[in-house]
Residue, then its C-alpha position, 0 to 999 in steps of 0.5 A: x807910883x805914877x810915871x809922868x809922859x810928856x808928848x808933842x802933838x801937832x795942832x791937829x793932833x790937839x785938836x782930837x785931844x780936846x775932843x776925846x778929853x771931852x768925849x771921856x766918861x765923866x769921873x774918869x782921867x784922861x791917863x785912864x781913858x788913853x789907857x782903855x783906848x790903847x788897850x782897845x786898839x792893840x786888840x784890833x789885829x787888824x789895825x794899820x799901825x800894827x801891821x805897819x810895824x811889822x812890814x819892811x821898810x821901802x827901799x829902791x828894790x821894793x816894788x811899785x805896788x808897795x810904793x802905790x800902797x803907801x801913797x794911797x793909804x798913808x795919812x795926810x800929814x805923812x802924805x805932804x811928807x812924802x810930796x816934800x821928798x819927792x820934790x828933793x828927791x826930782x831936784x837931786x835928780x836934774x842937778x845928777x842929769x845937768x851935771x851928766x851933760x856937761 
């Protein structure tokens, strides 16, 4: 008996959907052709989402370069995430810097 899996996508994630639902051989489902791609994939040893598994996370004790790594490689979507943080992050800063003067 089939599962049935539900996923949330965002608009530029459907946009490669469709693109890859019309890109499948014909006569085969979608749910096949994710099959056969995701088989495809985890047989690349050398695919980023594998080797990010495994890494450690960042932390305040991981280096620089590790940090330089992240910001020069991480998709653009995780990129605006990281912008967003960051901006937080520097206005958490200068509330602890107001508040250190006073």
């Amino acid at each position: 008996m089939a599962e049935i899996v539900s996923i949330s996508i965002t608009h530029a994630s459907k946009k490669i959907l469709e693109e890859f639902k019309k890109a499948r051989p014909e006569g085969t489902s979608l749910s096949k052709a994710i099959v056969i791609l995701l088989e495809d994939y985890l047989r690349n040893s050398s695919n980023p989402i594998l080797k990010a598994s495994v890494s450690n996370k960042l932390t305040l004790d991981s280096s620089i370069d590790d940090w330089k790594k992240l910001i020069n490689e991480v998709e653009v979507e995780d990129f605006v995430k990281i912008q967003k943080k960051h901006s937080q992050v520097g206005n958490l800063i200068n509330k602890r810097i107001s508040k250190c003067l006073t």
